[in-house]
C-alpha positions as CSV (number, residue, x, y, z in Angstrom):
1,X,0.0,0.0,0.0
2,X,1.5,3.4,-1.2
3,X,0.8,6.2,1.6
4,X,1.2,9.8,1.3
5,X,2.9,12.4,3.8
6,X,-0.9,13.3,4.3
7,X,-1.0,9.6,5.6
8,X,2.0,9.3,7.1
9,X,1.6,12.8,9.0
10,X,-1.8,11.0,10.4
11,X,-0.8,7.5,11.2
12,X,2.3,9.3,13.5
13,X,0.0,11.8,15.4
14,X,-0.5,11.2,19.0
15,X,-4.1,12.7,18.5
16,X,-6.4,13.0,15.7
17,X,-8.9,15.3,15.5
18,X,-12.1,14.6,12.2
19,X,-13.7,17.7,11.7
20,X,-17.2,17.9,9.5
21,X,-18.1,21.0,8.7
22,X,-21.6,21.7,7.0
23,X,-23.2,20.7,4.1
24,X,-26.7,19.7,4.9
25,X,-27.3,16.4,2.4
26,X,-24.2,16.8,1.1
27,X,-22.5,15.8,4.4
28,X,-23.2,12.2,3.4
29,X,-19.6,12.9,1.7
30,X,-18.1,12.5,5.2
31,X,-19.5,9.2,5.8
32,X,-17.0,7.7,2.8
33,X,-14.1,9.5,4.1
34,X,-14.6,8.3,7.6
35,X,-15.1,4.8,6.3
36,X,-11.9,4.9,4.1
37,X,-9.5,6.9,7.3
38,X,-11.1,3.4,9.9
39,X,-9.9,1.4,7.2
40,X,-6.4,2.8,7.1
41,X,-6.3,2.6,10.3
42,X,-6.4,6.5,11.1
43,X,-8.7,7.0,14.5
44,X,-10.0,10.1,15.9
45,X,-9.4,11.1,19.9
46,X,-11.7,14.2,19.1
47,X,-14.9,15.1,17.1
48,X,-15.9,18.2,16.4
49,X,-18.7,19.2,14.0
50,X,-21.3,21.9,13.0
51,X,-24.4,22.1,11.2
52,X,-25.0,19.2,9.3
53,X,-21.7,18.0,9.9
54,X,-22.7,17.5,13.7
55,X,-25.1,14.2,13.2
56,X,-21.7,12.5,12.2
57,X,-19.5,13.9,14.4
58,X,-22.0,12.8,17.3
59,X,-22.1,9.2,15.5
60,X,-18.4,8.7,15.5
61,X,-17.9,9.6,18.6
62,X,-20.3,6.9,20.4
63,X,-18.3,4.6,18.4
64,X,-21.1,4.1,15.5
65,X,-19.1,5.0,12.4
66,X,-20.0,1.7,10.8
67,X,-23.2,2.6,11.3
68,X,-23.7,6.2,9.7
69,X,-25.0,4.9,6.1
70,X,-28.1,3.3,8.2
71,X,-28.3,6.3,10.0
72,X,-28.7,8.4,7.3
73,X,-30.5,6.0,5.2
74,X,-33.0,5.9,8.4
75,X,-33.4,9.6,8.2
76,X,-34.3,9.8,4.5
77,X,-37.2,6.9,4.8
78,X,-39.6,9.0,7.1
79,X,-42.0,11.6,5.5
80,X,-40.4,15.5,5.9
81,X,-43.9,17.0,5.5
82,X,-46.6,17.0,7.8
83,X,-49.1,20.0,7.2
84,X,-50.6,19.1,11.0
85,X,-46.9,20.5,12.2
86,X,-48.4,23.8,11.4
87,X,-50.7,23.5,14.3
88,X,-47.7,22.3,16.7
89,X,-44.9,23.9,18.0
90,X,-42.6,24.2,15.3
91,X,-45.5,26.2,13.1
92,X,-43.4,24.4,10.1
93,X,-45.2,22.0,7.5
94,X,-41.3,20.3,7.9
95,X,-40.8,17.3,10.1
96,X,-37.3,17.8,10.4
97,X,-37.0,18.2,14.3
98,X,-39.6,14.7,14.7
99,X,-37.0,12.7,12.6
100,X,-33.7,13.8,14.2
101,X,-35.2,13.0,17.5
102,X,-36.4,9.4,16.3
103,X,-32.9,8.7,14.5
104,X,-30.6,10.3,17.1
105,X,-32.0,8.2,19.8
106,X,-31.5,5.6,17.2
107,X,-28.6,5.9,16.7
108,X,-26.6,8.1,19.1
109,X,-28.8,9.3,22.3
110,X,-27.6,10.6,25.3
111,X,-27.2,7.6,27.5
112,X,-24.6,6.4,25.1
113,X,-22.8,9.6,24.7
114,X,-22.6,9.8,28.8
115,X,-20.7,6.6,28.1
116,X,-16.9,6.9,29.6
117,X,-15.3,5.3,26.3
118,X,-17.6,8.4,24.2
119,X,-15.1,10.5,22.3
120,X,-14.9,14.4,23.6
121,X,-17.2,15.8,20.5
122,X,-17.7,19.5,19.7
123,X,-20.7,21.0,18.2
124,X,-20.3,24.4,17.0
125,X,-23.1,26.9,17.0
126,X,-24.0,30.8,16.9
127,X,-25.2,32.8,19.6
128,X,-27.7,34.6,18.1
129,X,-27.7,37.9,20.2
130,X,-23.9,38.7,19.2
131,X,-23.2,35.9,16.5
132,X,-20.6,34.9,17.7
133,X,-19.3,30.5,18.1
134,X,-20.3,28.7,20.8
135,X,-18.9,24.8,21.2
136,X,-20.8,22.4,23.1
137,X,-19.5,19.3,24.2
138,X,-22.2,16.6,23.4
139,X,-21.0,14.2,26.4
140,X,-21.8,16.9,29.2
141,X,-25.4,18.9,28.0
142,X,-28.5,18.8,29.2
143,X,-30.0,17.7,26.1
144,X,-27.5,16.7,23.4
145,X,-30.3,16.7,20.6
146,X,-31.2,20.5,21.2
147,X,-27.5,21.1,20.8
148,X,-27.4,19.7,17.5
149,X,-30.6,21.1,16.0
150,X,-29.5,24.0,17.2
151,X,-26.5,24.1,15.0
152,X,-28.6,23.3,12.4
153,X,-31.2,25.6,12.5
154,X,-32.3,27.4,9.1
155,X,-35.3,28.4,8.2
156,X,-37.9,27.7,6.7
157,X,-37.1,24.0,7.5
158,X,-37.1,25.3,11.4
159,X,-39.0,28.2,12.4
160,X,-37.8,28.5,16.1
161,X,-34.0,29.0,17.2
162,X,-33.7,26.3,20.0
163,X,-32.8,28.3,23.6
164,X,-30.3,26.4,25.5
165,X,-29.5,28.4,28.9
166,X,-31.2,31.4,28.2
167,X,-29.9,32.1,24.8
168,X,-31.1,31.4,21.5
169,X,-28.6,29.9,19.0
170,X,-28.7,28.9,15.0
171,X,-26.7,26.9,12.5
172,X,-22.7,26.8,13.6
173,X,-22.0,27.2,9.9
174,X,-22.8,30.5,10.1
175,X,-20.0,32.0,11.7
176,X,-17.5,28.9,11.5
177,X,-18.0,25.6,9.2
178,X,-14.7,24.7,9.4
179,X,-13.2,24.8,12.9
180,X,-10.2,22.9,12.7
181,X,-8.8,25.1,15.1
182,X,-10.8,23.8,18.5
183,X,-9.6,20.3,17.6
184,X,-6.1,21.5,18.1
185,X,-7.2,23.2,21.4
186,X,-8.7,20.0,22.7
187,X,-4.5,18.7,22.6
188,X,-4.7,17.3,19.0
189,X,-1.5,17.7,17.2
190,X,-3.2,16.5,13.7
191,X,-6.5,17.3,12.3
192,X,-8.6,15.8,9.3
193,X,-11.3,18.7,8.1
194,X,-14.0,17.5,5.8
195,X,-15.9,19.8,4.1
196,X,-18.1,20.0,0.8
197,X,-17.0,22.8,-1.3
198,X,-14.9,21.3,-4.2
199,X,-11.9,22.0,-5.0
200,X,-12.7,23.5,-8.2
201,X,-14.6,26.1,-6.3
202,X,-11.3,28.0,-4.8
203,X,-10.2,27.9,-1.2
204,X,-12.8,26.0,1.7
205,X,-15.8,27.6,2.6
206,X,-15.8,29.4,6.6
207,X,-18.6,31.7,6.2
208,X,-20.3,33.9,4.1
209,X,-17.9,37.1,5.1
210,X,-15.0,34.8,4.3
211,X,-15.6,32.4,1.3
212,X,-12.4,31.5,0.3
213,X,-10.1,30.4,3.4
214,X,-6.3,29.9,3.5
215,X,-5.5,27.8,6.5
216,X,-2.7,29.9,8.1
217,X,0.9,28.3,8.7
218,X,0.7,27.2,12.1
219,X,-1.8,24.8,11.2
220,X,-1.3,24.1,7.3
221,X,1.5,21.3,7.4
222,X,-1.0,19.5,10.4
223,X,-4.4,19.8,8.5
224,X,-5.3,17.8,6.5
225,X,-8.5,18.7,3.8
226,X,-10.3,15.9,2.5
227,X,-12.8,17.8,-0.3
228,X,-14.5,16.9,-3.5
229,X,-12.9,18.1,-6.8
230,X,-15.9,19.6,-7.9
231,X,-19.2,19.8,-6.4
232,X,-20.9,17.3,-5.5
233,X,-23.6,16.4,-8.1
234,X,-26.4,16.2,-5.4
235,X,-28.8,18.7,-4.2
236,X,-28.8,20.2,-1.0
237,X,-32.0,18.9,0.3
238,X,-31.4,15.4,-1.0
239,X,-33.5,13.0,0.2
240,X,-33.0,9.8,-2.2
241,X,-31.2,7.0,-1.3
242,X,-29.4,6.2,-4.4
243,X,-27.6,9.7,-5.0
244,X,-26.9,9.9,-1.7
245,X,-24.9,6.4,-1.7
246,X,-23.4,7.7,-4.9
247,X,-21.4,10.7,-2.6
248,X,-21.1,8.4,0.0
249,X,-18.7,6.6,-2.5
250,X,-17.6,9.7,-3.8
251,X,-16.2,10.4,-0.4
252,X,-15.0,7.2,0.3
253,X,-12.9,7.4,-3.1
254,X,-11.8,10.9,-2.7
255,X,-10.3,10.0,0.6
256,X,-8.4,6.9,-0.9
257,X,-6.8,9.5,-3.6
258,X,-5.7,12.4,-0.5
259,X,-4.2,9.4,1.4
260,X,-3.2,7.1,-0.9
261,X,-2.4,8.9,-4.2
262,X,-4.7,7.3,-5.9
263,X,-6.4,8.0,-9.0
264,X,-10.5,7.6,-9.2
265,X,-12.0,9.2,-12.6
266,X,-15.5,8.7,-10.7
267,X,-14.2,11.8,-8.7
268,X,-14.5,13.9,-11.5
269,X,-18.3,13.8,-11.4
270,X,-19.9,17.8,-10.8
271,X,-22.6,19.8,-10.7
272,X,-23.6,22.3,-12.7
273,X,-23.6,26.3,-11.7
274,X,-22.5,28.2,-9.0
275,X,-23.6,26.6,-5.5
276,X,-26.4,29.3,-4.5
277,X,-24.4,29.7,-1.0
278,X,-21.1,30.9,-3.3
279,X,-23.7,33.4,-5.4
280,X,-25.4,35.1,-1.9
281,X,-22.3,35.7,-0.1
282,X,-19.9,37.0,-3.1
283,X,-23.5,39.2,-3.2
284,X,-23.4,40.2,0.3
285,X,-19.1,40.4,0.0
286,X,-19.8,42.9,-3.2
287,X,-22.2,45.0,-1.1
288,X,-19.7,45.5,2.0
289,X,-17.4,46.7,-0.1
290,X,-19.4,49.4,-1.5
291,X,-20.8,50.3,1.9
292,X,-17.2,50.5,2.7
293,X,-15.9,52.8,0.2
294,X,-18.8,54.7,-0.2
């Protein structure tokens, strides 16, 4: 087996920190890398995860890695709609909040993240009062599933920011979808960040005020960036089963290439367009910039 210094530089670390950022569907990228860095015998000491990023990050962490392409093929067999949800709480014809509760228990829950042989796993997410990040570790809240709807809360699929001590909080992405850097201050000394922008899109995605992110020299030669080339050819909202296996292998093969040099023409496959994320924050970027000079 040929190994990179991306391998190499893993396989040598005393801890490893896997870091998923957000992606919503798209995340189910992360669940062939993970399966690829178990096989090569590359093991995390630390999780740390944000929006839809987080559901893995919790899953790896209680040990279930081998078990994320039930999770998620769980999740995508219930109904999302449910007009009645109008009339309930979340005042939202989507089911999103009933299904993470009825997979998570599934499939993480909080009895077995209070385990003692639970990894130490991070969930990002933003304090909406001063937006700035806020990482919870899943092992010691309250409620572990508020936590992680909270970092993925976006409307219209949730219409109420989840309050956890008093404060409300939103989607981790918005303020930091790749946080490689509180992996290294939980003592790792290398760190695998998976996100979903491709390659071919320019530097990783941190948020919509910095869209193109150069990890800075004290961390460069100890990240390592597992990414597609291109975008995935998926939709963000994806909800059937055989596209999402299809960037499951995606990731799975992607990762092989990063750590093994090898070379997959299936990782060639793309999307079409500019993802609309990309288009609204080089909007919102052009608009600062006019505000600023003007």
């Amino acid at each position: 087996m040929d190994r990179t210094p991306a391998l190499d530089r893993l396989l040598s670390a005393r801890r490893v920190g896997f870091v998923f950022s957000g992606g919503s569907a798209r995340c189910a990228f992360q669940i062939g890398v993970v399966e690829t860095l178990l096989e090569l015998g590359v093991r995390p000491a630390v999780c740390v995860g944000v929006s839809g990023g987080a559901w893995n990050a919790a899953a790896v962490a209680v040990g279930h890695a081998h078990r994320l392409r039930h999770y998620w093929r769980a999740f995508t067999r219930m109904p999302n709609l449910d007009l009645r949800n109008l009339l309930r709480e979340e005042h939202s014809p989507f089911r999103w909040r009933e299904i993470h509760r009825r997979t998570f228990g599934r499939y993480v829950s909080a009895a077995r993240l209070r385990r003692p042989e639970t990894l130490p796993v991070l969930v990002g997410v933003t304090r909406l009062s001063d937006r700035q990040p806020v990482y919870f570790d899943l092992r010691q809240a309250e409620d572990p599933l508020l936590v992680v709807l909270a970092s993925n809360y976006l409307p219209p699929f949730y219409t109420h920011a989840p309050r956890i001590g008093g404060e409300r909080y939103g989607d981790g992405g918005m303020v930091n979808n790749i946080p490689y850097e509180r992996a290294f201050e939980e003592g790792c000394d290398a760190v695998v960040l998976i996100t979903m922008k491709g390659e071919s899109e320019g530097l990783p995605y941190r948020n919509p005020g910095e869209i193109e992110h150069e990890i800075p020299a004290p961390y460069r030669d100890r990240v390592v960036v597992i990414r597609p080339r291109h975008r995935p050819p998926m939709s963000w909202v994806e909800r059937r089963w055989p596209e999402i296996r299809e960037t499951i292998e995606l990731g799975r093969l992607r990762a092989r290439e990063v750590l093994l040099g090898e070379v997959h023409p299936e990782t060639e496959a793309r999307a079409e367009g500019t993802a609309l994320t990309l288009l609204l924050a080089r909007i919102l970027l052009r608009r600062r910039s006019r505000e600023a000079s003007g």
